[in-house]
MARLUM-690223 format. One record per residue (C-alpha): residue in one letter; x, y, z. Coordinates in steps of 0.5 Angstrom, whole numbers, plus 2048, in hexadecimal, padded with zeros to 3 digits. Each point is the difference from the previous one (the first is absolute). Example, Ala and Ser with C-alpha at 12.3 -4.5 7.8 and 13.67 -1.06 7.14 Angstrom:
BEGIN
a8197F7810 s8028077FE 
This chain:
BEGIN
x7428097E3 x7FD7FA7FC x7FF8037FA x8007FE7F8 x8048027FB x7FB7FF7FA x8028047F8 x7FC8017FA x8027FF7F9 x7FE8067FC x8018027F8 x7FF8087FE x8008027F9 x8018077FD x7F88017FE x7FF801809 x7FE7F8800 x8037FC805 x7FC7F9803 x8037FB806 x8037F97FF x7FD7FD806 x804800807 x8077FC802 x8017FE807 x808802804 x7FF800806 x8067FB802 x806805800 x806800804 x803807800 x7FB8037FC x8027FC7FA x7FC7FA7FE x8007F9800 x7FA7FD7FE x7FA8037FB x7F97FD7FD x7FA8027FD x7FB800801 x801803808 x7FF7FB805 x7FA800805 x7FE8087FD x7F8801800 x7FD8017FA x7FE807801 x806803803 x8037FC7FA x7FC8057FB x802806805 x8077FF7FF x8007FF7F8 x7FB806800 x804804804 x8067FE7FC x7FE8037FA x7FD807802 x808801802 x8017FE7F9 x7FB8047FD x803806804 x8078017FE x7FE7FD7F8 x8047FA801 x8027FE7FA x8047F87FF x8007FB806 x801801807 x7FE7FE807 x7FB803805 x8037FD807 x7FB801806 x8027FD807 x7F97FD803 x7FD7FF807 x7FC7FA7FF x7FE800807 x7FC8087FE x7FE7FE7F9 x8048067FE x8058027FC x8078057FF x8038027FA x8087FE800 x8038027FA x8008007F8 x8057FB7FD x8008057F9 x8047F87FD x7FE7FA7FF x8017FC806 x8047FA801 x7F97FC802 x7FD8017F9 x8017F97FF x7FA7FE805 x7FB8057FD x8017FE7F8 x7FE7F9802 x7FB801803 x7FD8057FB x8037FD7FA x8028087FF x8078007FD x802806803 x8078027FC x7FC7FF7F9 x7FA806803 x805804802 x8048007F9 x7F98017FD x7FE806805 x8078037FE x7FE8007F9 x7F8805801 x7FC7FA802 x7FA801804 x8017FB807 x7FB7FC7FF x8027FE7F8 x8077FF803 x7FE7FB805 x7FB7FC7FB x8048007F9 x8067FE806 x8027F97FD x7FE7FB806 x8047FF805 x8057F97FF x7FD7FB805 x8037F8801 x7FC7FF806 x7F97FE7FC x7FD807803 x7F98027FE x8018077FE x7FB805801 x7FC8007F9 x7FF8077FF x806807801 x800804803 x7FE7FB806 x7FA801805 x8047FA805 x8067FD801 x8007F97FF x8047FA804 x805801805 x8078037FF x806800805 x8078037FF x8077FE804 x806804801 x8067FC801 x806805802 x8077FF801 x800802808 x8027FC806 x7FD7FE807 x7FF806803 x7FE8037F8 x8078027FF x8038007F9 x8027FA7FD x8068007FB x8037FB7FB x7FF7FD7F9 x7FB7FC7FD x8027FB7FE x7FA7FC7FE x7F8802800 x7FB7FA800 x7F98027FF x7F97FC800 x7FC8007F9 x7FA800806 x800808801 x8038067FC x806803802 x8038087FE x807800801 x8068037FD x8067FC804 x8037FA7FC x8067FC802 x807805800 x7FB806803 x804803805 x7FB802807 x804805804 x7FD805806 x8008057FC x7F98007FC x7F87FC801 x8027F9801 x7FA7FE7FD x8027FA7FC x7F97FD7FE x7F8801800 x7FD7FA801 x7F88007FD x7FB7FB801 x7F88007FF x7FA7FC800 x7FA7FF7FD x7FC7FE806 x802803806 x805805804 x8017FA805 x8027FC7F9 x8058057FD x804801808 x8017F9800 x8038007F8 x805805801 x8037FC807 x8017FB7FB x8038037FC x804804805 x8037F8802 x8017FF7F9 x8048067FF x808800801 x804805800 x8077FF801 x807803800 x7FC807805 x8027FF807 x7F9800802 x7F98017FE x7F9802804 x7FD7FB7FA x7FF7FB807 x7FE806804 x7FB8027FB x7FD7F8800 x7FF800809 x7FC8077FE x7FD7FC7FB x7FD7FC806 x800805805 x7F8800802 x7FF8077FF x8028007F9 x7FC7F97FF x7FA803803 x8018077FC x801804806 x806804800 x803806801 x8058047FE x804800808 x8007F8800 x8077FE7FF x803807803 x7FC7FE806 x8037F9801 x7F87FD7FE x8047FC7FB x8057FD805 x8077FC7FE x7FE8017F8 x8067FC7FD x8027F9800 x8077FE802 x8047FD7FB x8007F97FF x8077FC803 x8017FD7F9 x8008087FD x805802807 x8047F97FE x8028027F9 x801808802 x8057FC804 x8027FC7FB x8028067FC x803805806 x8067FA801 x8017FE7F9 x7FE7FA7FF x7FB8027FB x7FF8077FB x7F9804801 x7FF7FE7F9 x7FF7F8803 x7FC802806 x7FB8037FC x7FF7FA7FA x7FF7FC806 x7FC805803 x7FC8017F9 x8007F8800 x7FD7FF807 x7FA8057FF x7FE7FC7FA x8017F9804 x7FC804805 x7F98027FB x8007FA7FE x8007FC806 x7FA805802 x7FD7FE7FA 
């Protein structure tokens, strides 16, 4: 069916107390795993909003959670209803999305939970989150609301068909306009065997969801990866602009049912010319990829 992935953010200390962060939208997945997340979720009535949030924390209050975890619910739009998934007893990959919409630093408050204090001094006396976009941050913490737009990237090593990609990064360009998490740096080896998960792209905006979408696909233009076969970083822009997601109307089955067709962009002749290049000889894979470093920043330039 239709439906949404939507998760909350919990934090429960050893007093019994335990308070939501607010809600993060994962519907795009492709085999259960995700691809893009965002807080606040997209198109959610308020009121099923506050359901969700509220239910998210009676399950905390419930098994005396204690640190921070994730309530994940799968939710049927269409009914307004709701249906508890799982909990996810860490800290999620996706927090990013959430610190910067609450200004919570998440890590500090649980440090802070771990050593007694009561969850919401943790989160108040919690040092505020480090922002570089200019975010209005929420004036008081706990916070009563999100504030701005977030929406985070997945860019993984896999092929056409979502398969594994291999190889060696030789080369990581990021974009000072949006905010990464990675831990590949040139010489990281990427092989089938373990996640291909290279880097999280994170962009936000103060304005509007439409406003933070489109920063995080120039950003995703702007990002080089080279020396990995293939990457789904083109992949993820044509979701980007898929009218789903554009309108916030998506739903966990989109990609497995085909409604996302023909997701990645082909590689350009000048990239297939210099793979060419190297297989006779006539160049070393260390060439090919300054050139191709080179021509990606003659390119942003241009598009500048």
């Amino acid at each position: 069916d239709d439906v949404r992935h939507v998760e909350v953010q919990m934090l429960g200390d050893h007093h019994g107390g335990v308070l939501h962060l607010f809600e993060r939208e994962c519907s795009v997945q492709r085999r259960h795993q995700k691809l893009l997340e965002e807080c606040p979720a997209a198109s959610l009535p308020l009121e099923l909003r506050q359901r969700i949030c509220d239910a998210a924390v009676r399950v905390g209050k419930t098994i005396a959670y204690q640190n921070a975890g994730t309530v994940e619910f799968i939710v049927d739009g269409a009914k307004g209803e709701f249906y508890f998934l799982e909990v996810n007893t860490r800290l999620q990959v996706e927090h990013a999305v959430t610190e910067l919409c609450t200004g919570v630093d998440i890590v500090a408050a649980q440090v802070r939970i771990a050593e007694g204090m009561r969850v919401e001094e943790a989160v108040a006396t919690s040092p505020r989150r480090s922002d570089v976009y200019g975010a209005a941050l929420p004036k008081t913490l706990p916070p009563t609301a999100t504030t701005g737009f977030a929406i985070e990237a997945r860019v993984y090593a896999e092929d056409d068909n979502f398969a594994p990609s291999v190889g060696t990064v030789t080369a990581l360009v990021e974009t000072v306009d949006a905010e990464y998490h990675t831990t590949v740096a040139p010489g990281t080896s990427v092989g089938v065997h373990y996640d291909g998960l290279l880097t999280k792209v994170i962009a936000y905006s103060t304005t509007s969801r439409a406003a933070a979408v489109d920063a995080l696909f120039s950003a995703l233009r702007k990002t080089v990866i080279f020396g990995v076969q293939q990457s789904n970083r083109k992949a993820l822009m044509r979701l980007l602009q898929h009218p789903s997601i554009v309108s916030g109307a998506m739903a966990t089955n989109m990609i497995d049912k085909g409604h996302i067709t023909a997701p990645y962009l082909r590689a350009s002749v000048p990239s297939r010319a210099l793979a060419a290049a190297v297989e006779e000889g006539r160049m070393s894979a260390t060439q090919a990829d300054a050139l191709r470093i080179c021509a990606a920043v003659a390119s942003e330039v241009v598009a500048r």
